[in-house]
ROSE-4610 file (N, C-alpha, C; in Angstrom, 1 decimal, always signed):
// ROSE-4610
residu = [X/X/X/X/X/X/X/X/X/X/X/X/X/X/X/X/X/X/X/X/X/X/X/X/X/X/X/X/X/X/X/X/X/X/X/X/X/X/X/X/X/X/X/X/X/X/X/X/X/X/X/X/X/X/X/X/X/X/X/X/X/X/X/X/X/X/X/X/X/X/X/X/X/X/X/X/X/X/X/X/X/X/X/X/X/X/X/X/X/X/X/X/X/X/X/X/X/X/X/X/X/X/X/X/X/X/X/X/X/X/X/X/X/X/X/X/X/X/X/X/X/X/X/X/X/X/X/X/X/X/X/X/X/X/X/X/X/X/X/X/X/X/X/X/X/X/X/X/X/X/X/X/X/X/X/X/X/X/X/X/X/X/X/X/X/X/X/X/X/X/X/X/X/X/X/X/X/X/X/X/X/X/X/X/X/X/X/X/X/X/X/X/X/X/X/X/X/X/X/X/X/X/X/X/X/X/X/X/X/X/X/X/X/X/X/X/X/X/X/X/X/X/X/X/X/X/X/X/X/X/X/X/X/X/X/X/X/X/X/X/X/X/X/X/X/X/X/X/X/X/X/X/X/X/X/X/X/X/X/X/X/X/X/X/X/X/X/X/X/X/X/X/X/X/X/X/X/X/X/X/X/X/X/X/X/X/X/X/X/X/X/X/X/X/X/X/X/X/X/X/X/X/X/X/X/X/X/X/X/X/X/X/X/X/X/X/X/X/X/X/X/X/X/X/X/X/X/X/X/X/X/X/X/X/X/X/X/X/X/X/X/X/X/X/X/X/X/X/X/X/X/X/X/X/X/X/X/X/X/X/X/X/X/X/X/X/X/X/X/X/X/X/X/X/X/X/X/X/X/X/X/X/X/X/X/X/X/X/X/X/X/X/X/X/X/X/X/X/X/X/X/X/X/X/X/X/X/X/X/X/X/X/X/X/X/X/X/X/X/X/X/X/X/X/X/X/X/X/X/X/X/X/X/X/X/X/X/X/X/X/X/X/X/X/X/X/X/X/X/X/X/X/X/X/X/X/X/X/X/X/X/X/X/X/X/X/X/X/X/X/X/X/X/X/X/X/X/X/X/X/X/X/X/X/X/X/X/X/X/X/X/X/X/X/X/X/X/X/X/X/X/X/X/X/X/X/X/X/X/X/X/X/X/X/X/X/X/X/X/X/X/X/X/X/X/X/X/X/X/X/X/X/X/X/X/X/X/X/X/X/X/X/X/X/X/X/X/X/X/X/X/X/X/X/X/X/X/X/X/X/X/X/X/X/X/X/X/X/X/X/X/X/X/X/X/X/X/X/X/X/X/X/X/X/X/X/X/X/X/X/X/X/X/X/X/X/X/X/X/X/X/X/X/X/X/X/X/X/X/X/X/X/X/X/X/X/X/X/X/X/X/X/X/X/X/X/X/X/X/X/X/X/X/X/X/X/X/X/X/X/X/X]
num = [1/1/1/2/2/2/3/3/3/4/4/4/5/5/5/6/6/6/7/7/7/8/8/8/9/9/9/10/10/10/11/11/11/12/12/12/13/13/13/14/14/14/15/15/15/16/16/16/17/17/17/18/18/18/19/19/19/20/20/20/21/21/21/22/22/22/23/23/23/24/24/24/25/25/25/26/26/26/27/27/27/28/28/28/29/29/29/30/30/30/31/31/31/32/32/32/33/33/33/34/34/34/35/35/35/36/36/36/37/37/37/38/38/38/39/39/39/40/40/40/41/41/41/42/42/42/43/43/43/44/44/44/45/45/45/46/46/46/47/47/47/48/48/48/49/49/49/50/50/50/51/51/51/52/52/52/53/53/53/54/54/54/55/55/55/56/56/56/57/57/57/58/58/58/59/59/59/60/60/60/61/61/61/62/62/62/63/63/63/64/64/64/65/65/65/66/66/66/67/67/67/68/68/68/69/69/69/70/70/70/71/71/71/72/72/72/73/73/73/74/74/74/75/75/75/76/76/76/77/77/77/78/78/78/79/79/79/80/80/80/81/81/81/82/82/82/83/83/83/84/84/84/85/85/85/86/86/86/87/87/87/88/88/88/89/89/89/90/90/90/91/91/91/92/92/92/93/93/93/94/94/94/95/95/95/96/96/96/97/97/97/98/98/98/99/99/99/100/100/100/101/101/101/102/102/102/103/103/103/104/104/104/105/105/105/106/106/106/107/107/107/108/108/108/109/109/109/110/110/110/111/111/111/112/112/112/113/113/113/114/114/114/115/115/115/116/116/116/117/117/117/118/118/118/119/119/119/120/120/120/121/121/121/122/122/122/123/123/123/124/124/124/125/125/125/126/126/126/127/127/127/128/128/128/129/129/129/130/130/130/131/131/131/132/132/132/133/133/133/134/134/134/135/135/135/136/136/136/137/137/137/138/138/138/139/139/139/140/140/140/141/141/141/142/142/142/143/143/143/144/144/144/145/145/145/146/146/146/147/147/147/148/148/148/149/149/149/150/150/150/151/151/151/152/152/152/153/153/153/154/154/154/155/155/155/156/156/156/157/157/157/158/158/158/159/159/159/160/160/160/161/161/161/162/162/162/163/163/163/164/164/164/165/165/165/166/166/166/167/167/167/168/168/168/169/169/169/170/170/170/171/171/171/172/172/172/173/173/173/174/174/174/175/175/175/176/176/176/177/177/177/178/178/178/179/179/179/180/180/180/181/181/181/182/182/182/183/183/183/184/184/184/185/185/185/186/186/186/187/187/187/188/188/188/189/189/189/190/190/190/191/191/191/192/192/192/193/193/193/194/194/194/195/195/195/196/196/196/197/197/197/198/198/198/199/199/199/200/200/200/201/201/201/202/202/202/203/203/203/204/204/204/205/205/205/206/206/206/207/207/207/208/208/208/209/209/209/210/210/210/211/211/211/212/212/212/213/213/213/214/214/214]
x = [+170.7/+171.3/+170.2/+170.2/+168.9/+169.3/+168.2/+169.1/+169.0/+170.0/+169.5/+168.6/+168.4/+167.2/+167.4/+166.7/+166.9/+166.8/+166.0/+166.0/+166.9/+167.6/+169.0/+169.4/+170.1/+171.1/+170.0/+169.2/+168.0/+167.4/+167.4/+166.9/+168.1/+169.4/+170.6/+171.0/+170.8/+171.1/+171.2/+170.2/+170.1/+170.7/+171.1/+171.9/+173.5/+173.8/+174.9/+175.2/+174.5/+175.0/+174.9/+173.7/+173.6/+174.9/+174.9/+176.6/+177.6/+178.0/+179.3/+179.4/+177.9/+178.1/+178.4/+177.6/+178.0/+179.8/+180.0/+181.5/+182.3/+181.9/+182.7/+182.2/+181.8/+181.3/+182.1/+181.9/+183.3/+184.8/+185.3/+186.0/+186.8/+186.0/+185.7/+186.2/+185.2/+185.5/+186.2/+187.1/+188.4/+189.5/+189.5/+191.0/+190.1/+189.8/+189.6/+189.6/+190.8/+191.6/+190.2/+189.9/+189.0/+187.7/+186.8/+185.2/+184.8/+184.6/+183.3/+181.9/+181.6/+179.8/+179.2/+179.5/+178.9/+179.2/+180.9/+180.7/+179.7/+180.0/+178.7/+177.4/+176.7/+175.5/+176.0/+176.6/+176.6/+177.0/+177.3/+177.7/+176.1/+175.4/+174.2/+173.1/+173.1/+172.5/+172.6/+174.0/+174.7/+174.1/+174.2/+173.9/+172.5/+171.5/+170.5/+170.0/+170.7/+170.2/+171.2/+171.8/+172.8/+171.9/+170.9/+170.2/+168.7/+168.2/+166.9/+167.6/+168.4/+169.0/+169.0/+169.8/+169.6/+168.5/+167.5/+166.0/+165.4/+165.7/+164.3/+165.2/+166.6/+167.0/+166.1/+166.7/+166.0/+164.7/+163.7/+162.2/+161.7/+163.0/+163.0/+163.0/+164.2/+164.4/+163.1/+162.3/+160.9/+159.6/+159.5/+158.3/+158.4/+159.5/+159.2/+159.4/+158.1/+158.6/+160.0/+160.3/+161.1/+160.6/+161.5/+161.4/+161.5/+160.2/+160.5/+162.0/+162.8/+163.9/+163.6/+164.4/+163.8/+165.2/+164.7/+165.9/+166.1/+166.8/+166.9/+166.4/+165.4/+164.4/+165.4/+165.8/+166.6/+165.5/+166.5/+165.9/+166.6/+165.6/+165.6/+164.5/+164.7/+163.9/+163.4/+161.8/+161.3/+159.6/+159.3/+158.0/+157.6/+156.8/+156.2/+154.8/+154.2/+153.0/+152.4/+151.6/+150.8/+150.8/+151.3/+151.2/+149.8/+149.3/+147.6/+147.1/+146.9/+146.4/+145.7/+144.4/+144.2/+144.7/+144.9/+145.4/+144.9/+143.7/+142.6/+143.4/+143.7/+144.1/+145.6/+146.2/+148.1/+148.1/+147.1/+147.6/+146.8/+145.7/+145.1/+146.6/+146.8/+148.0/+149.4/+149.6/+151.2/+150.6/+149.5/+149.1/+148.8/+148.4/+147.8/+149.1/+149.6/+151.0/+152.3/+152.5/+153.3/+153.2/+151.3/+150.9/+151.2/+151.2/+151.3/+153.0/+153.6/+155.1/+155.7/+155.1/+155.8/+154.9/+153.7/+153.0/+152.9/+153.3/+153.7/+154.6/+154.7/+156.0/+155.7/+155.1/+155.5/+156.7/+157.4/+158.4/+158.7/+157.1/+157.1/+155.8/+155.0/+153.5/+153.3/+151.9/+151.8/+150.1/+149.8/+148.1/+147.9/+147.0/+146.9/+145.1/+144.7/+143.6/+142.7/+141.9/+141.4/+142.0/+142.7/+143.9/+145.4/+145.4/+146.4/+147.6/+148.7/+149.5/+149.3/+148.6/+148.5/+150.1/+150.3/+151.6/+152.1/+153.5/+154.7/+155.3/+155.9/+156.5/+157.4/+158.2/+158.9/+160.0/+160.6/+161.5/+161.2/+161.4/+160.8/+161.4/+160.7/+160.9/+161.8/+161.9/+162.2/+161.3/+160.8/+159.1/+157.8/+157.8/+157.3/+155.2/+155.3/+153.9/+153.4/+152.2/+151.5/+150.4/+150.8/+149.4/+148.9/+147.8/+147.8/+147.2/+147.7/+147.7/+146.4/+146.4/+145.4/+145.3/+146.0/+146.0/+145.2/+145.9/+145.5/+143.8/+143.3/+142.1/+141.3/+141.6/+140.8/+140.8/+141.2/+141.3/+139.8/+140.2/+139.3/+138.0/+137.8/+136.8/+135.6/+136.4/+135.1/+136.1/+136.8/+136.7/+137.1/+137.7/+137.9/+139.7/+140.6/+141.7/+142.5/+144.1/+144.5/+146.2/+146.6/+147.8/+148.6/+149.4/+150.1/+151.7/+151.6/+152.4/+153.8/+154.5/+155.5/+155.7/+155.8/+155.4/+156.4/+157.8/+158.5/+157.8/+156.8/+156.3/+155.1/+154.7/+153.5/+153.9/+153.3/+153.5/+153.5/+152.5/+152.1/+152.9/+153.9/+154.9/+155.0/+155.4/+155.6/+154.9/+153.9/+152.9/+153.2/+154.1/+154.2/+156.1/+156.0/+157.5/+157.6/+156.9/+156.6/+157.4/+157.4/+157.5/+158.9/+160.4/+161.4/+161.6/+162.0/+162.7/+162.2/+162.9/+162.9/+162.2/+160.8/+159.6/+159.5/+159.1/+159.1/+157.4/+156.7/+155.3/+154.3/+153.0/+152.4/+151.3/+150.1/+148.6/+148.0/+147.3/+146.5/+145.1/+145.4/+143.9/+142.7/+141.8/+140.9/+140.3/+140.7/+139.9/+138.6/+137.7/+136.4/+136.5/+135.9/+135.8/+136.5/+137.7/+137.8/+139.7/+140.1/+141.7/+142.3/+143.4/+143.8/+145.4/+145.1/+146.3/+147.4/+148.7/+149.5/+150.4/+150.7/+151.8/+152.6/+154.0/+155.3/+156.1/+156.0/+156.7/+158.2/+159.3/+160.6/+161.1/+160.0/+159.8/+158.6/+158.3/+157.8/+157.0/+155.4/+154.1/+154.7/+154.7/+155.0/+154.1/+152.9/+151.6/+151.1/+150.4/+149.6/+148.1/+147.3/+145.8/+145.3/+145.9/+146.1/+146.4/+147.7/+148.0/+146.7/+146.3/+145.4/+144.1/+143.8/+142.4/+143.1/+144.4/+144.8/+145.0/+145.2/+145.3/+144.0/+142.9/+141.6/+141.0/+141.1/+140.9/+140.7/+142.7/+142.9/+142.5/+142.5/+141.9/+140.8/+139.8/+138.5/+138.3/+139.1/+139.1/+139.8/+140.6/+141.3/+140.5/+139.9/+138.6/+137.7/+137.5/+136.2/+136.7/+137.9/+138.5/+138.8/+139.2/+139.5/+137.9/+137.1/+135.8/+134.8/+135.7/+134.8/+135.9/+137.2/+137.9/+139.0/+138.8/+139.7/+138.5]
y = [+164.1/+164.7/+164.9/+166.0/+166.4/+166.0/+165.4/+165.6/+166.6/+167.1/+168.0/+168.3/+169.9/+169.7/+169.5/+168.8/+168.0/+168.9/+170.3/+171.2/+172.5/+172.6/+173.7/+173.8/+172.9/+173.5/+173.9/+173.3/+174.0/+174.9/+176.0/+177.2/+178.0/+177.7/+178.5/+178.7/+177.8/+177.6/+178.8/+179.5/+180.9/+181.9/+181.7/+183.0/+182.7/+181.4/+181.1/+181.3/+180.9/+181.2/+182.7/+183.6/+184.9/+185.8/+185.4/+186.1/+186.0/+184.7/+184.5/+184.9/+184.9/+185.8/+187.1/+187.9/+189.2/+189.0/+188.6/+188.7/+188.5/+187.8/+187.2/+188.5/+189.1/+190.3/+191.2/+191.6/+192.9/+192.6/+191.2/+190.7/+191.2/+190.8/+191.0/+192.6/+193.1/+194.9/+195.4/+194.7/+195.6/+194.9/+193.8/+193.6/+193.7/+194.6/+195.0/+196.3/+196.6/+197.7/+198.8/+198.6/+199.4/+198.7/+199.3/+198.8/+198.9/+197.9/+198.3/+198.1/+198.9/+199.3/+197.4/+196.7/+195.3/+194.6/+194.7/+194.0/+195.0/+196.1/+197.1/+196.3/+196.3/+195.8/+194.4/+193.4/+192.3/+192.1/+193.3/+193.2/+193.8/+194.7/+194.7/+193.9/+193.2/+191.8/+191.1/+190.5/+189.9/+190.9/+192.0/+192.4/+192.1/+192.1/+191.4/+190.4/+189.3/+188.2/+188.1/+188.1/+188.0/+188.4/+189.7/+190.2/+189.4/+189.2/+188.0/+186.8/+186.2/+185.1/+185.0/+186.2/+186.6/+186.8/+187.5/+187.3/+186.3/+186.0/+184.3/+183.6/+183.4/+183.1/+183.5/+184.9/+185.2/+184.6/+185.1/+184.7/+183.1/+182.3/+181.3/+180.6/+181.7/+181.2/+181.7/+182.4/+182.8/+182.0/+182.0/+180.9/+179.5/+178.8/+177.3/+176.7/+175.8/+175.4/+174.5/+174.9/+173.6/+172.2/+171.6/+170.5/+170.2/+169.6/+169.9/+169.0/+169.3/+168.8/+167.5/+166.5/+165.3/+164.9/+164.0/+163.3/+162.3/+161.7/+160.2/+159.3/+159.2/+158.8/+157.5/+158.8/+157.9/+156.4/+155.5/+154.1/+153.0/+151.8/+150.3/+150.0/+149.6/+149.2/+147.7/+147.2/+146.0/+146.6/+145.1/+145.0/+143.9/+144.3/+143.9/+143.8/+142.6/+142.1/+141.9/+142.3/+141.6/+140.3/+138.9/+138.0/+137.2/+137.7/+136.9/+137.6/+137.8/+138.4/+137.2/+137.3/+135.9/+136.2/+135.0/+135.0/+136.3/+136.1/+137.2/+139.1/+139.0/+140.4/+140.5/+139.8/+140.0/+139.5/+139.3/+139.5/+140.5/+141.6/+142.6/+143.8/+143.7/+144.5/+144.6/+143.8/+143.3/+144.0/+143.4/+144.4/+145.7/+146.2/+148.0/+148.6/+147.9/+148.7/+148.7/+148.0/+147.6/+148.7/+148.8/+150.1/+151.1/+151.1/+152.5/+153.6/+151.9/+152.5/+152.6/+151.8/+152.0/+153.3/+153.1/+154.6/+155.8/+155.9/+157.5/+157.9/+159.0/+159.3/+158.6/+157.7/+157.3/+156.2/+156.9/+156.0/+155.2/+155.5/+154.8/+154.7/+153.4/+153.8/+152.4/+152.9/+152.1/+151.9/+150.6/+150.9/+150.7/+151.3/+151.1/+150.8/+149.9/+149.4/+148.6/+149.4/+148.8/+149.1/+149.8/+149.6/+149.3/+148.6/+147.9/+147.8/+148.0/+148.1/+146.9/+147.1/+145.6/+145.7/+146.5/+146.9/+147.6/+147.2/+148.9/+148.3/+149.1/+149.0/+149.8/+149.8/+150.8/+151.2/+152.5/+152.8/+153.1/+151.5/+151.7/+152.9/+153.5/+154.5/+153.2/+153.9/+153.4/+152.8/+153.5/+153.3/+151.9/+150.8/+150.0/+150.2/+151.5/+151.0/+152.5/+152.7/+153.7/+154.2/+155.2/+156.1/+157.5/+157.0/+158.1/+159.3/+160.7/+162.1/+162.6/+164.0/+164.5/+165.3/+164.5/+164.5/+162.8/+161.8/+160.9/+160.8/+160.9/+161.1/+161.8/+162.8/+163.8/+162.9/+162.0/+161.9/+160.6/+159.8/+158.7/+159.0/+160.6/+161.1/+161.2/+162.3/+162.9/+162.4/+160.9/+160.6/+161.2/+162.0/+163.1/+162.9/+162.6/+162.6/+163.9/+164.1/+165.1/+164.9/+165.9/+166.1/+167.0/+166.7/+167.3/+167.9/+169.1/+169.2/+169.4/+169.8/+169.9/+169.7/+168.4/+167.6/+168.6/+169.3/+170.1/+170.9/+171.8/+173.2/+173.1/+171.4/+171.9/+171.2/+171.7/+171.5/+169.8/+169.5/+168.3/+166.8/+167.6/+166.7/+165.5/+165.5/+164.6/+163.7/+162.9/+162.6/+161.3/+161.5/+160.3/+160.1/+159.9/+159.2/+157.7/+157.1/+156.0/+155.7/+156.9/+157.3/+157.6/+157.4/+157.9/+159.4/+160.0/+161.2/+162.2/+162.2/+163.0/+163.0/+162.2/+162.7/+163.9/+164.1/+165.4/+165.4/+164.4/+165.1/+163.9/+164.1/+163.2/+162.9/+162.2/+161.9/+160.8/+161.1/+160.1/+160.0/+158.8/+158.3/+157.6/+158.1/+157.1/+155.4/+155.0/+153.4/+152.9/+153.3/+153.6/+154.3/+153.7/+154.6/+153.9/+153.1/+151.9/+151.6/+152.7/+152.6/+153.9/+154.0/+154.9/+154.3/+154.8/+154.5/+155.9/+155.6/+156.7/+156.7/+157.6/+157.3/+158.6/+158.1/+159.3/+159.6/+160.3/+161.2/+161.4/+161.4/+161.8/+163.1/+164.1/+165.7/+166.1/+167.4/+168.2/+168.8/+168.7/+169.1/+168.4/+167.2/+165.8/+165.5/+165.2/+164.4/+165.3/+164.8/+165.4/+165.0/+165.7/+165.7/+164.3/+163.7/+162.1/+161.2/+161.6/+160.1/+160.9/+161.7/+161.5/+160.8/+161.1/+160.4/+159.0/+158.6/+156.8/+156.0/+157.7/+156.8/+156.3/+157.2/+157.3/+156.0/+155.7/+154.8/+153.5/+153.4/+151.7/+151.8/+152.8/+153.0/+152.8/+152.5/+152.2/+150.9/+150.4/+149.1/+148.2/+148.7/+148.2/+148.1/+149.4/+149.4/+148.0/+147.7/+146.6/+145.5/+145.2/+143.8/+143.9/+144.6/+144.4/+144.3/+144.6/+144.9/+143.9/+143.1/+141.4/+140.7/+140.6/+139.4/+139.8/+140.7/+140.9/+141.6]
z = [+145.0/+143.8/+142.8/+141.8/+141.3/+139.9/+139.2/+137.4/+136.8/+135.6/+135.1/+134.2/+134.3/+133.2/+131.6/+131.2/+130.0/+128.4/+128.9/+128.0/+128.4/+129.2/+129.6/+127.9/+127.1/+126.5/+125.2/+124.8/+123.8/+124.4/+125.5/+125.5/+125.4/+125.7/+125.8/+124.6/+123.8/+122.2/+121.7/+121.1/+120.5/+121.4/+122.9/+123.6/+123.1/+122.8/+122.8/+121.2/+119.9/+119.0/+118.9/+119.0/+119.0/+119.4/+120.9/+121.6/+121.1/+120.1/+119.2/+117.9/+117.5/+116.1/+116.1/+117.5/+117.5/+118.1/+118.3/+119.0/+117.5/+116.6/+115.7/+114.4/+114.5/+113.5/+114.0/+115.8/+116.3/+115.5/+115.5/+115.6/+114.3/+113.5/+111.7/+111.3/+111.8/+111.8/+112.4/+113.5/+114.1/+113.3/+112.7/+111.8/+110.4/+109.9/+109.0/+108.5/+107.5/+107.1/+106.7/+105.7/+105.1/+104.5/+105.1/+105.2/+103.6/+103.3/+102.0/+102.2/+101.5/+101.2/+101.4/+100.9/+101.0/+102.5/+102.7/+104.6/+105.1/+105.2/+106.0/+105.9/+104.7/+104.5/+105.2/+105.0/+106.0/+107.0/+107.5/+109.2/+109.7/+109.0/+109.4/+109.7/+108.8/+108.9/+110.0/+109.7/+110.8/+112.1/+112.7/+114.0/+114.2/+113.1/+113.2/+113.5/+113.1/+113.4/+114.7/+114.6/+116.3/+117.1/+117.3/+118.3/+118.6/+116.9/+117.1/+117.8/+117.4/+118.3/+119.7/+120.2/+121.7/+121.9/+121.5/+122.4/+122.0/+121.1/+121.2/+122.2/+122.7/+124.0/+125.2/+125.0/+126.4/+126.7/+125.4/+125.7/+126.2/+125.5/+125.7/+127.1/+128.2/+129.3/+130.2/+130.1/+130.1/+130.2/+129.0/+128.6/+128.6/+128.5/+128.3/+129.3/+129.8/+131.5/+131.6/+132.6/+133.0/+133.9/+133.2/+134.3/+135.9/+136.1/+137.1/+137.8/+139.0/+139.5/+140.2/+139.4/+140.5/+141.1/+142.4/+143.1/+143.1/+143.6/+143.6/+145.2/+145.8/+147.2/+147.6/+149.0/+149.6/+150.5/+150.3/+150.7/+150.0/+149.9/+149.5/+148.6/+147.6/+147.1/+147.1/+147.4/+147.9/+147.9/+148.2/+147.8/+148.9/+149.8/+150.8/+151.1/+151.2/+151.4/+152.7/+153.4/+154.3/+153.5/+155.3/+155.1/+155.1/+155.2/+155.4/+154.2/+153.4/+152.5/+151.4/+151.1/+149.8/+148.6/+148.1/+146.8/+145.8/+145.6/+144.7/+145.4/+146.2/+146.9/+146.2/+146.8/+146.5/+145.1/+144.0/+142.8/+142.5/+142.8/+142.3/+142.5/+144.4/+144.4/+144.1/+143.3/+142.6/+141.1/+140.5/+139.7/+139.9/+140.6/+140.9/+140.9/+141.7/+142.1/+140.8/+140.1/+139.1/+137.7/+137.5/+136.8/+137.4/+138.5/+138.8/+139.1/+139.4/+139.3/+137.7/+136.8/+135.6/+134.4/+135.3/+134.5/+134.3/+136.1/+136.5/+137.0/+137.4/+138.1/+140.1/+139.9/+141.5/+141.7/+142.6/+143.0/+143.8/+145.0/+146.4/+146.8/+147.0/+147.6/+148.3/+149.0/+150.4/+150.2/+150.7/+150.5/+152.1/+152.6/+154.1/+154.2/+154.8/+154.7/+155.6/+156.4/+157.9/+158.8/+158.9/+160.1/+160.0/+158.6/+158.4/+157.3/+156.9/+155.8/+154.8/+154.1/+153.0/+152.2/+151.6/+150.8/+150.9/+150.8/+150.4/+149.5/+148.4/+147.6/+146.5/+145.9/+145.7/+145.9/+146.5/+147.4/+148.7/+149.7/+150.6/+152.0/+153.1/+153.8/+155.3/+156.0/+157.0/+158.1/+157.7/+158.8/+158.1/+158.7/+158.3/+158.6/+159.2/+160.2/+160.0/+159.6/+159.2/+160.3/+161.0/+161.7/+160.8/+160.5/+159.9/+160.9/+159.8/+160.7/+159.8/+160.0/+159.6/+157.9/+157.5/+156.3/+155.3/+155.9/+155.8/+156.4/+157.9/+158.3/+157.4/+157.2/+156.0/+154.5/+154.5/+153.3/+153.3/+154.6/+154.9/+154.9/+156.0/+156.2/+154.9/+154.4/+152.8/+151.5/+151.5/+150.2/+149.1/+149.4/+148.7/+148.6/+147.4/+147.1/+147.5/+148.0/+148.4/+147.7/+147.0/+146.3/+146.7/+147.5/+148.1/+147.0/+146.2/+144.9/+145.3/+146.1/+147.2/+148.5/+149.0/+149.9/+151.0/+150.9/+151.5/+152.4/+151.7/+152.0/+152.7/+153.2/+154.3/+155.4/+156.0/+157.7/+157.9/+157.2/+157.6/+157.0/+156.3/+155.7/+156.4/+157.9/+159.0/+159.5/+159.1/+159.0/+158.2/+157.0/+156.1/+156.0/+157.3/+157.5/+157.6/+156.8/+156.4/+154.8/+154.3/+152.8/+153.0/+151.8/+151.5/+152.2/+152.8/+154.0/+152.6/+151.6/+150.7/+149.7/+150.0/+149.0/+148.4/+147.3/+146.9/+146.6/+146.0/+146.0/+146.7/+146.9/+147.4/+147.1/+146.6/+146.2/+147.3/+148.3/+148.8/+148.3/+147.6/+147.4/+148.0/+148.2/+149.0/+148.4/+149.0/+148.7/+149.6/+148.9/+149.2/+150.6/+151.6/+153.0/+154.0/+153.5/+154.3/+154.3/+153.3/+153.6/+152.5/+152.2/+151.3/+150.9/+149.4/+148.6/+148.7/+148.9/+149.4/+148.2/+147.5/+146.3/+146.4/+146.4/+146.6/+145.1/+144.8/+144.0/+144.2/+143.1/+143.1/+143.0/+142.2/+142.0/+142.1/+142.5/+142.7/+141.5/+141.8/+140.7/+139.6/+139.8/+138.7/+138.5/+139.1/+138.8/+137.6/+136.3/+135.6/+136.1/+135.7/+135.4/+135.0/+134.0/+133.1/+134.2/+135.0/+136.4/+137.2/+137.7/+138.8/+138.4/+137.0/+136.6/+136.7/+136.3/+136.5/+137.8/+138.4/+139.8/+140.6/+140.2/+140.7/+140.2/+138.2/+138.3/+138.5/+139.0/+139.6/+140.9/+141.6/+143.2/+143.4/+142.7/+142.3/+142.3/+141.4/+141.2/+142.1/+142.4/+143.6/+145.2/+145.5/+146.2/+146.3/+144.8/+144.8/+145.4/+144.9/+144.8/+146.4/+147.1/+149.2/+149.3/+149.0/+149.4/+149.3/+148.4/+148.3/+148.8/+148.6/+149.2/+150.4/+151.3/+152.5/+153.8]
């Protein structure tokens, strides 16, 4: 189920007063016997602004983005630890993970590291066990972060069936050369410019801390 968008009835605004003042002017001038020189001049008006009304509508449904549609990621929500983990690790990632679900729009992420699932957390997927595909490899390979803005529309969607069925967007971060942070999205080109530089820089930091103590 998608929510609505939150600015629908503030761009319809001016279509909807515009359309009832002109209706309510016709309305005026057909039960009205004999016109004077003054309603004239204010039915003029009136058609005036009734018509600015309607196009700053329209222009409105034009130009102002919308939100993007989000859903609700089918699953469970839980938080899962590799059991061998040291202390110093499973409190860096109870922290990493906690900013990251209350700061951005992620609603599900997985750190995968060595080989191995350190965490899921979130809304978890059905799939407890991560192979990664060639999205994930690529990501290992050149370090290099990959944002997948509509997780729907590429092939390689299937790959992170690990993640909620109905991901809508996806960021794998690299954690140095040695694992990658996976974080799922509720809507589609939700991530701003602001979470990727946040995500990068707890991925970083998160990096150091596996890197001395796991």
């Amino acid at each position: 189920m998608t929510k609505s968008d939150p600015n629908r009835v503030l761009r319809r605004l001016p279509l909807v007063v515009g359309g009832l003042g002109a209706t309510l002017l016709l309305i005026n001038r057909l039960l009205t016997p004999e016109l004077t020189d003054s309603q004239a001049r204010g039915d003029v008006l009136g058609v005036i602004l009734s018509a600015v009304l309607i196009l700053t509508g329209l222009i409105w449904q034009q130009v102002q983005p919308r939100s993007p549609e989000a859903v609700e990621l089918i699953g469970e929500e839980g938080f899962v630890l590799a059991p061998d983990l040291p202390e110093a690790v499973k409190t860096e990632l109870a922290w990493a993970s906690h900013l990251l679900l209350t700061n951005t729009v992620t609603r599900s992420l997985v750190v995968f590291y060595q080989g191995k699932v350190l965490l899921r957390r979130g809304i978890l997927g059905k799939k407890s066990e991560v192979v990664p595909g060639a999205i994930v490899k690529r990501v290992l390979e050149k370090q290099q972060p990959v944002y997948l803005v509509a997780l729907n529309v590429y092939p390689g969607r299937f790959e992170f069936d690990y993640l909620p069925e109905n991901t809508q967007g996806v960021i794998c971060q690299p954690l140095g050369n040695q694992g990658v942070l996976i974080l799922g999205a509720n809507a589609p080109r939700s991530y701003t410019k602001q979470d990727e530089n946040w995500i990068s820089g707890i991925a970083d930091k998160l990096a150091v801390t596996l890197a001395e103590h796991y």
